[in-house]
Every structure is written in C-alpha cells, then in structure tokens.
N, C-alpha and C positions, 0 to 999 in steps of 0.2 A: 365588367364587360370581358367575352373571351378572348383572346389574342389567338392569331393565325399560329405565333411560336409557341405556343403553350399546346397549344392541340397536335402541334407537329412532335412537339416532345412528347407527349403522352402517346399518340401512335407509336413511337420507337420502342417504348416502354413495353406496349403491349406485342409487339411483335417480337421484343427477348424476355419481357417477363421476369427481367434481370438490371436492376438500378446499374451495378455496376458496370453490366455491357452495354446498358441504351447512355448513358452519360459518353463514354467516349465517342459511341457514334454522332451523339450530337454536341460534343468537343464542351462539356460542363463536368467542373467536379461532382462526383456524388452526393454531397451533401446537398450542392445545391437544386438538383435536378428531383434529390427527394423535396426539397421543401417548393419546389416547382409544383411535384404533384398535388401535395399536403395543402395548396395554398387553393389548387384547382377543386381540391373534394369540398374545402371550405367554398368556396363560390359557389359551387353546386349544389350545398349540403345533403353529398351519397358519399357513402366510401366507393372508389371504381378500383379498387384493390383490397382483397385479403390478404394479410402478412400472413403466411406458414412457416415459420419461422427462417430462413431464407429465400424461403419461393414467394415471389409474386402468382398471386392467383385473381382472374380478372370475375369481377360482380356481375350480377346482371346487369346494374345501371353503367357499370363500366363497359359493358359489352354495346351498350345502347348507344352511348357515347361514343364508344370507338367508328361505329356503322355512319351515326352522323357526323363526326368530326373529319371521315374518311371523303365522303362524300363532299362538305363544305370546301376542302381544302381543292380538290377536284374541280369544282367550282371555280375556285379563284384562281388555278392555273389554268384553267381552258381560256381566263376572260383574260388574261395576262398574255398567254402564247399564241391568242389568234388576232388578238385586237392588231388589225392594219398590216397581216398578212393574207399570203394567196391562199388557199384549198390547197397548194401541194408543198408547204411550207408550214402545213401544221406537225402540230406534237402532241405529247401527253403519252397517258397510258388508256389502253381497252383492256378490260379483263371479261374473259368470254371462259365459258363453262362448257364440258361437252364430254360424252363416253369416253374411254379407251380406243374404243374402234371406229367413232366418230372421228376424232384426231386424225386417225391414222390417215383417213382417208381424205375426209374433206378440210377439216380443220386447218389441218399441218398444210395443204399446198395452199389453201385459200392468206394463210397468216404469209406465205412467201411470196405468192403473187400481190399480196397491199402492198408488201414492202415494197416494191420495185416503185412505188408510186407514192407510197408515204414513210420513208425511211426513217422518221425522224419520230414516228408513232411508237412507244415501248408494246409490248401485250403482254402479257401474264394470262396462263391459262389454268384452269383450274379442270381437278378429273373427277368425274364421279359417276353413279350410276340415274339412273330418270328422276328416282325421286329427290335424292341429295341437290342434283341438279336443280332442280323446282325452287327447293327451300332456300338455296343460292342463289338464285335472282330475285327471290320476294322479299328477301332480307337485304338484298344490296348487297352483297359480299361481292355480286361479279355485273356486269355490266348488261350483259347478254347470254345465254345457254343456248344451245342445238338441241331439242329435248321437244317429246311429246306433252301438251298442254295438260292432258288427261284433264281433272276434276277444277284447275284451278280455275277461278273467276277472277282474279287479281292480273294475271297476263296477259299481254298482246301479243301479236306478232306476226311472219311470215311462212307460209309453207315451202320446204327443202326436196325433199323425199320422203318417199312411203318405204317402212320398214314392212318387211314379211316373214311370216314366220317359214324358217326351211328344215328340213329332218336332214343328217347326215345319218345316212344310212352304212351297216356295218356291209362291207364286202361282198358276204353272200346272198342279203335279203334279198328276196325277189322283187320288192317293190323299186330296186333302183335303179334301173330303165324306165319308169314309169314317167311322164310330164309333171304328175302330182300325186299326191296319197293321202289317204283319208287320217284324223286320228286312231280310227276304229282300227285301220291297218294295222299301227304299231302300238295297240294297246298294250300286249303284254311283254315288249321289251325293256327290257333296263334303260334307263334313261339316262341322260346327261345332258345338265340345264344350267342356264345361269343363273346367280344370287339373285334372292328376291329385293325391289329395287330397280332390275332392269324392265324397259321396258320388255322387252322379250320373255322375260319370267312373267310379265303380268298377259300378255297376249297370251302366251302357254296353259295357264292356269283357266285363261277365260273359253279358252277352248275345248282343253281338257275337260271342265266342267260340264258345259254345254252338251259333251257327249255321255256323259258319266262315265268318263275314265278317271281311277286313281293309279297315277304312275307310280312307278317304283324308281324311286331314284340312285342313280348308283352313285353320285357326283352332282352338286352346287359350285359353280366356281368364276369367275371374270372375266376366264380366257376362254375368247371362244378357239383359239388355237387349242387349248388343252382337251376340249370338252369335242370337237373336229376330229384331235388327233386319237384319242380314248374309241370313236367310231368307226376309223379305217383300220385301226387294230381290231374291230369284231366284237366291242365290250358292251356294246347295245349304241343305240340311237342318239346321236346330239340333236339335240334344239336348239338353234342359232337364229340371224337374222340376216338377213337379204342386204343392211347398213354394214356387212363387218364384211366390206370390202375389201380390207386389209387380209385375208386369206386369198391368194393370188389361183388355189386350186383345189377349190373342197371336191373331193371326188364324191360322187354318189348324191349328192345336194338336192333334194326333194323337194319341190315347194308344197308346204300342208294347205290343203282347199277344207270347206266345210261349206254345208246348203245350212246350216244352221248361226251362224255363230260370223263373224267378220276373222279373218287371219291375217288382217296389214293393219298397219296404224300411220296417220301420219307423222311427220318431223320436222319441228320448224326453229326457225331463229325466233327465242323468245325475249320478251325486256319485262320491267314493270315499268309500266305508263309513272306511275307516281316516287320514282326514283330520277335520279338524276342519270342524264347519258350524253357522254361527251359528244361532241360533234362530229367526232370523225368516227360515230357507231355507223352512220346512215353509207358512208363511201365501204365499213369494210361488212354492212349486209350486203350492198351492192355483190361484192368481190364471190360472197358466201353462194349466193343467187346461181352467180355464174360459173362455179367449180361444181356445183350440184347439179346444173343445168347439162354441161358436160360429161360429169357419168352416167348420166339418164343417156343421153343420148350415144353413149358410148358402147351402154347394156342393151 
C-alpha cells in the first residue's frame, strides 16, 4: 500500500530531479531517500526515474504518477483543512493557468481581491499561450485556466470575455481613423503577430484565410507590447487582441470586421470535470466573474 509520505517524497524529487537536494528538503539522508524511491518503483513495478548518470530524468510512468500522486495528496489536505471550519477560514492551494496579458489584467487583480477574503489560500499561477494552456488543465497540472475551449471535449466551464481581434495600425495608414477595417485593407502590409499557440494567432489565421490573404510576416513574438510598439514606429500592422488590456494606450487600434468569417472568440474559466478541484475553485471563479464583469462594464 502507498503511504501519503512516500508520495510526498517522491513529489520533492521530481521537482529538483536531484536525490541529493530533495533529501534535505525532506530532512532524510540520501541513501535513504534513494531506497525510498527504489522501494516505490519496486511496488509499482515501473522505473519513475532514469539515471543519466547524475541527472534524474522523470519516465512516463513517473510523470503519470507524479500528476496522480499530486492530486491525491490535494485531496487529503483539503479533507484535513476544511473539516469543521468556516468558508473563510479555508486553505490550501489553487493553481490557475492563464496568458501573459490575461494576468495582467484580470488574473493578477482577481488573485488580490480573494485574498482579502481568503488569505490563507496559496495560488501558484502558471503562463502560457491557449494551447499549452488547454493541455494544462486536461492533464491536471493546474487547477483551472482563463483560455478559449476551441476543439476540446474534455472541458467545462464559464464565460469571461470575448477576445477581438484589433490591427494597430502604423501612424500614417489611412485606415486609422476608421471604426473598423477590413483584412483586405491591410492585405499588403508587413505584419506583426503573435506566436502560433495564441488564441489571437489562430483567430488571425482563420481570418486571413477566409479572405485569401497570405501575410507577410515581419515578427512572431508574445509581446503584444513589442508587436504594438514595432506599429507606432511605422514597421507595418500588429495583430493583437482586445483581452491585452494591459497596454494602457494602443494608438491607432482598429477593430478587424469581416461579413465572412467570425473576428472574436470567446474566453472562459476553464476546469476538467474529471480532475480533482479544491473547494475554494468555486468562491475564486466567483472573484474571476466579477473583475471581468467590471472591465466589460468599464469599456
């Protein structure tokens, strides 16, 4: 049978990959912390480690393990830190997944505002772009993401806001007094876009195609600050999204229309249903709801 301690020391392990630094964290000599694990692959009969000659390098079965051993332990502290407390006297940790410029915006004040309410909550936040995102909550790695559903079937969840796709236009274009512009407008400008990944790369693409334009790309890159600022300098057209509210003054900001094609998508707080999710997920979609609610109403 597994022991709670045995899984917690193998978690340590795989988080330095290094016997001799997870032993001290979890206050065991090295020997013994090796035959801790040596004793775990025998119960399980997998190796959950490759020796490289000093590097720990983690298996698949070891990686499968780690995802459910993370989870179980999760488990048993939530039944541990709520049993015979109030709602605002819980703990634990949320790990919530979410863009760059989701953060900035909604994430980072929504995580400030639980706190005033649940202080005793840890969060761990994980960055990435839509897709990375996705494969982060279906594996369990994170608790919850802010991220467009697209294809999966495996997700639930709730609607936040609608991203839209915007052109920052360069200084002199003339479409930048315009309400909106078509793709055909800025067919033949140099473009700058974000990595593919983003939802905004895929909205772009699906657009672009639809119209049969091939853009010429001057710049791929994460920052829609970078890719904003490359436009007001004149170097051709960014593609950004209407969610990277964290740019406090995109001059020239075009919303792209099409009679063909959809140019918004929406964005929500996503989970998997068939993952574990602490209790205090439900007070801090609450929190998410109403900081999102807020810049709708603010815009």
């Amino acid at each position: 049978m597994l022991e709670l301690r045995e899984l917690r020391n193998f978690l340590v392990v795989v988080e330095r990959l290094n016997i001799s630094s997870a032993a001290i964290a979890v206050n065991l000599s090295q020997p013994a912390l090796s035959r801790q694990i040596q004793a775990l692959e025998r119960k399980l009969g997998v190796d959950l480690f490759d020796r490289v000659g000093k590097r720990l390098v983690l298996t698949t079965q070891g990686a499968d393990l780690a995802a459910q051993a993370a989870e179980l332990i999760e488990r048993a502290q939530d039944m541990m830190q709520h049993t015979g407390r109030t709602e605002h006297e819980h703990s634990g940790t949320l790990r919530i997944g979410a863009s760059p410029q989701t953060i900035t915006w909604l994430l980072s004040p929504a995580m400030a505002l639980f706190r005033t309410s649940y202080p005793k909550v840890s969060m761990i936040v994980s960055e990435g772009h839509n897709d990375a995102l996705i494969e982060m909550v279906e594996h369990g790695a994170v608790h919850m993401v802010i991220a467009n559903l697209g294809i999966s079937n495996i997700l639930v969840g709730h609607p936040l806001f609608s991203a839209r796709l915007l052109a920052v236009l360069p200084p002199d274009h003339p479409g930048r007094k315009k309400k909106s512009i078509t793709m055909d407008a800025i067919a033949n400008e140099p473009m700058m876009v974000m990595k593919r990944g983003f939802l905004t790369r895929h909205l772009f693409e699906q657009v672009a195609l639809a119209h049969g334009v091939r853009p010429r790309i001057l710049l791929e890159s994460d920052s829609t600050q970078t890719l904003a600022a490359l436009a007001q300098d004149g170097h051709g057209v960014a593609i950004v999204s209407s969610s990277a509210r964290d740019l406090t003054a995109i001059r020239n900001a075009v919303p792209i229309v099409s009679d063909t094609c959809q140019t918004s998508a929406e964005v929500s707080a996503l989970w998997n249903p068939n993952r574990y999710r602490p209790m205090n997920i439900t007070n801090f979609l609450a929190v998410l709801k109403e900081v999102a609610a807020g810049h709708q109403g603010a815009g």
